[in-house]
C-alpha positions as CSV (number, residue, x, y, z in Angstrom):
1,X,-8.7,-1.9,-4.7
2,X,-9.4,-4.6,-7.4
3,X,-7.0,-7.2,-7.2
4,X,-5.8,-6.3,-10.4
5,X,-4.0,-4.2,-12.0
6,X,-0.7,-2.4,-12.3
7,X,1.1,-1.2,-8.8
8,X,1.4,2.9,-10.8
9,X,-0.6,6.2,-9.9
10,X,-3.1,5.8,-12.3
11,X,-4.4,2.3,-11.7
12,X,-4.4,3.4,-8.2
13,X,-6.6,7.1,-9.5
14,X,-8.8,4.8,-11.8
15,X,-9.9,2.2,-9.0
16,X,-9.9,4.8,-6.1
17,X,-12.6,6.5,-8.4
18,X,-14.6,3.3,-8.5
19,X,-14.5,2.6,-4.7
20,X,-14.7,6.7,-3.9
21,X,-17.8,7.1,-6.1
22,X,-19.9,4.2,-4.4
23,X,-23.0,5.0,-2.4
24,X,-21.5,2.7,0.0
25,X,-17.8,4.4,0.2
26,X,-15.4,2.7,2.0
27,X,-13.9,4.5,4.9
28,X,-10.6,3.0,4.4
29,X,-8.1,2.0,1.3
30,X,-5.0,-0.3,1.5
31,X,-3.0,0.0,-2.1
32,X,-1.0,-2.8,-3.0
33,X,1.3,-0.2,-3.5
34,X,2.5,3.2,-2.6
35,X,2.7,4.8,-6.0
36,X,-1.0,3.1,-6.5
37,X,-1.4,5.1,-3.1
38,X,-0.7,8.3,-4.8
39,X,-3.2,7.8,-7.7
40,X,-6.1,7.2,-4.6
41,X,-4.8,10.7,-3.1
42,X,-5.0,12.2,-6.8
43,X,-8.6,10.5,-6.8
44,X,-9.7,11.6,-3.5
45,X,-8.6,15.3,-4.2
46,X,-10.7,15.1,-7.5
47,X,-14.1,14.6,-6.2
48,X,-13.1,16.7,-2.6
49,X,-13.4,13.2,-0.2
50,X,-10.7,14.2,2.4
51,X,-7.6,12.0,3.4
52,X,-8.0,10.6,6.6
53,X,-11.3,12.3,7.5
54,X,-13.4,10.5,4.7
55,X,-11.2,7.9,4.0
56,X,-8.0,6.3,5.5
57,X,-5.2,5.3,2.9
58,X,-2.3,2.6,3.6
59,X,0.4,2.1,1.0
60,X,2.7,-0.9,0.8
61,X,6.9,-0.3,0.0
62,X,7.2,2.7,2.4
63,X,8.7,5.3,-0.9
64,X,10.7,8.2,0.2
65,X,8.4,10.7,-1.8
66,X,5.0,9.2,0.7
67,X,7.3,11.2,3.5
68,X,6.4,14.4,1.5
69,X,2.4,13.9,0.7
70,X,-0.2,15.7,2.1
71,X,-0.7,14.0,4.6
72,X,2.2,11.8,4.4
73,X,1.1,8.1,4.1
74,X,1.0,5.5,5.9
75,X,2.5,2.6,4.9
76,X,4.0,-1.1,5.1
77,X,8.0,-1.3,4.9
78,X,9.4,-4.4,4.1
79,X,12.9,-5.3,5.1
80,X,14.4,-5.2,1.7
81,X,17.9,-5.5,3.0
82,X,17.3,-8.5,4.6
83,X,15.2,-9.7,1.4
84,X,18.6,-9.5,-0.5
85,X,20.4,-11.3,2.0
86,X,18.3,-14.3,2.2
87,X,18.0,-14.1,-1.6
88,X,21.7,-14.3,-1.9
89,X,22.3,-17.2,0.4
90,X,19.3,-19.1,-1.9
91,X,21.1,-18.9,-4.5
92,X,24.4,-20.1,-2.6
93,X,22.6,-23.1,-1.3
94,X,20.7,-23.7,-4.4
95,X,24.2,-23.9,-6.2
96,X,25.1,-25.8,-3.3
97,X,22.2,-28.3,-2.9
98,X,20.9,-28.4,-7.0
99,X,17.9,-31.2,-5.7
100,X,16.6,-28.4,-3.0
101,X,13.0,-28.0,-4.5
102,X,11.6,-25.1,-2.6
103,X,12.4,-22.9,0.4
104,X,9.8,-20.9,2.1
105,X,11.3,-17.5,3.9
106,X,8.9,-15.2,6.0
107,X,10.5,-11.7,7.0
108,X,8.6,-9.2,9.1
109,X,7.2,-6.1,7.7
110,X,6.8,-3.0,9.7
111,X,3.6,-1.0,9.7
112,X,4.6,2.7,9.4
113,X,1.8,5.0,10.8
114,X,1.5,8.9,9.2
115,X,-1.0,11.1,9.0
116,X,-3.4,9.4,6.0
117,X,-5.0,7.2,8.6
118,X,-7.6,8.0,11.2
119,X,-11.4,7.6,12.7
120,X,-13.8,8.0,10.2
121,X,-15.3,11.8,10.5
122,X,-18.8,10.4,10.2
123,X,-20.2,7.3,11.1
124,X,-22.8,5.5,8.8
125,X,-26.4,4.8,9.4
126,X,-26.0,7.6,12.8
Protein backbone atom coordinates (compact mmCIF):
# COMPACT_ATOMS: atom_id res chain seq x y z
CA UNK A 1 0.00 0.00 0.00
CA UNK A 2 1.14 3.61 -0.42
CA UNK A 3 2.13 4.95 2.71
CA UNK A 4 -0.56 7.28 2.57
CA UNK A 5 -3.77 7.57 2.89
CA UNK A 6 -6.83 6.96 5.10
CA UNK A 7 -6.95 3.46 7.25
CA UNK A 8 -11.14 2.99 5.38
CA UNK A 9 -12.28 0.38 2.60
CA UNK A 10 -11.92 2.57 -0.06
CA UNK A 11 -8.35 3.83 0.27
CA UNK A 12 -7.59 0.26 0.79
CA UNK A 13 -10.00 -0.69 -2.88
CA UNK A 14 -8.30 2.40 -4.66
CA UNK A 15 -4.50 1.41 -3.84
CA UNK A 16 -5.12 -2.46 -4.02
CA UNK A 17 -6.27 -1.58 -7.62
CA UNK A 18 -2.96 0.10 -8.29
CA UNK A 19 -0.73 -2.68 -6.88
CA UNK A 20 -3.41 -5.57 -8.39
CA UNK A 21 -3.21 -4.07 -11.79
CA UNK A 22 0.73 -4.04 -12.11
CA UNK A 23 2.40 -6.29 -14.65
CA UNK A 24 4.54 -7.03 -11.80
CA UNK A 25 1.66 -7.99 -9.05
CA UNK A 26 2.60 -8.45 -5.82
CA UNK A 27 1.91 -11.83 -4.37
CA UNK A 28 1.31 -10.44 -0.97
CA UNK A 29 -0.52 -7.20 0.76
CA UNK A 30 -0.09 -5.99 4.38
CA UNK A 31 -2.88 -3.01 5.01
CA UNK A 32 -2.12 -0.67 7.56
CA UNK A 33 -5.42 -1.58 8.51
CA UNK A 34 -8.12 -4.03 8.51
CA UNK A 35 -10.99 -1.99 7.16
CA UNK A 36 -8.13 -0.86 4.39
CA UNK A 37 -7.96 -4.83 4.27
CA UNK A 38 -11.52 -5.01 3.24
CA UNK A 39 -11.30 -2.45 0.34
CA UNK A 40 -8.08 -4.91 -1.08
CA UNK A 41 -10.68 -7.97 -0.86
CA UNK A 42 -13.37 -5.61 -2.65
CA UNK A 43 -10.38 -4.88 -5.17
CA UNK A 44 -9.21 -8.29 -5.63
CA UNK A 45 -12.90 -9.60 -6.25
CA UNK A 46 -13.22 -6.85 -8.94
CA UNK A 47 -10.69 -7.81 -11.36
CA UNK A 48 -11.16 -11.89 -10.31
CA UNK A 49 -7.28 -12.08 -8.57
CA UNK A 50 -8.14 -14.69 -5.83
CA UNK A 51 -7.45 -14.24 -2.00
CA UNK A 52 -4.67 -16.19 -0.92
CA UNK A 53 -4.07 -18.02 -4.22
CA UNK A 54 -2.95 -14.80 -6.16
CA UNK A 55 -2.40 -12.72 -3.47
CA UNK A 56 -1.94 -13.00 0.38
CA UNK A 57 -3.61 -10.18 2.53
CA UNK A 58 -2.60 -9.22 6.25
CA UNK A 59 -4.64 -6.59 8.14
CA UNK A 60 -3.52 -4.72 11.21
CA UNK A 61 -6.36 -4.24 14.49
CA UNK A 62 -7.62 -7.81 14.31
CA UNK A 63 -11.86 -6.39 13.76
CA UNK A 64 -14.44 -8.70 14.74
CA UNK A 65 -16.22 -8.52 11.23
CA UNK A 66 -12.32 -9.92 9.46
CA UNK A 67 -13.64 -13.29 11.51
CA UNK A 68 -16.61 -13.35 8.95
CA UNK A 69 -14.68 -12.56 5.39
CA UNK A 70 -14.19 -14.82 2.80
CA UNK A 71 -11.59 -16.01 3.66
CA UNK A 72 -11.33 -14.60 7.00
CA UNK A 73 -8.17 -12.38 7.36
CA UNK A 74 -5.26 -12.53 8.72
CA UNK A 75 -4.25 -10.07 10.87
CA UNK A 76 -2.05 -8.20 13.66
CA UNK A 77 -3.87 -7.80 17.18
CA UNK A 78 -2.50 -5.32 19.37
CA UNK A 79 -2.99 -5.59 23.11
CA UNK A 80 -5.28 -2.69 23.38
CA UNK A 81 -6.08 -3.46 26.96
CA UNK A 82 -2.83 -3.29 27.99
CA UNK A 83 -2.41 -0.07 25.75
CA UNK A 84 -4.98 1.67 28.14
CA UNK A 85 -3.33 0.52 31.11
CA UNK A 86 0.03 1.87 30.39
CA UNK A 87 -1.68 4.93 28.99
CA UNK A 88 -3.40 5.51 32.27
CA UNK A 89 -0.42 5.08 34.55
CA UNK A 90 1.32 7.92 31.91
CA UNK A 91 -0.82 10.09 32.66
CA UNK A 92 -0.58 9.34 36.61
CA UNK A 93 3.15 9.70 36.53
CA UNK A 94 3.07 12.58 34.19
CA UNK A 95 0.73 14.35 36.84
CA UNK A 96 3.12 12.98 39.21
CA UNK A 97 6.51 13.81 37.61
CA UNK A 98 5.41 17.26 35.37
CA UNK A 99 9.52 17.51 34.18
CA UNK A 100 9.18 13.72 32.75
CA UNK A 101 9.85 14.58 28.95
CA UNK A 102 9.20 11.39 27.14
CA UNK A 103 8.47 7.72 27.85
CA UNK A 104 8.87 5.12 25.31
CA UNK A 105 6.50 1.79 25.83
CA UNK A 106 6.82 -1.22 23.46
CA UNK A 107 3.85 -3.93 23.92
CA UNK A 108 3.81 -7.10 21.89
CA UNK A 109 1.40 -7.62 19.09
CA UNK A 110 0.21 -10.93 18.13
CA UNK A 111 0.18 -12.20 14.56
CA UNK A 112 -3.23 -13.86 14.00
CA UNK A 113 -3.03 -16.39 10.99
CA UNK A 114 -6.64 -17.05 8.88
CA UNK A 115 -7.22 -18.21 5.72
CA UNK A 116 -6.20 -14.88 3.46
CA UNK A 117 -2.63 -15.98 3.52
CA UNK A 118 -0.82 -18.75 1.73
CA UNK A 119 1.95 -19.92 -1.05
CA UNK A 120 1.58 -18.16 -4.08
CA UNK A 121 -0.43 -20.47 -6.73
CA UNK A 122 2.11 -19.66 -9.35
CA UNK A 123 5.51 -18.86 -9.22
CA UNK A 124 7.09 -16.02 -11.53
CA UNK A 125 9.53 -16.27 -14.22
CA UNK A 126 8.77 -20.62 -13.95
Amino acid sequence: MAPYGEFDVATGYRQSLALLGRADRPTAIFAASDMQAMGVYEAARSIDVSIPDDVSVVGYDDLQVTRWAGPPLTTVRQPLTEMAEEATRLVLRLRDEPQLKSTRLELATSLIVRGSTGAPRVTRGA
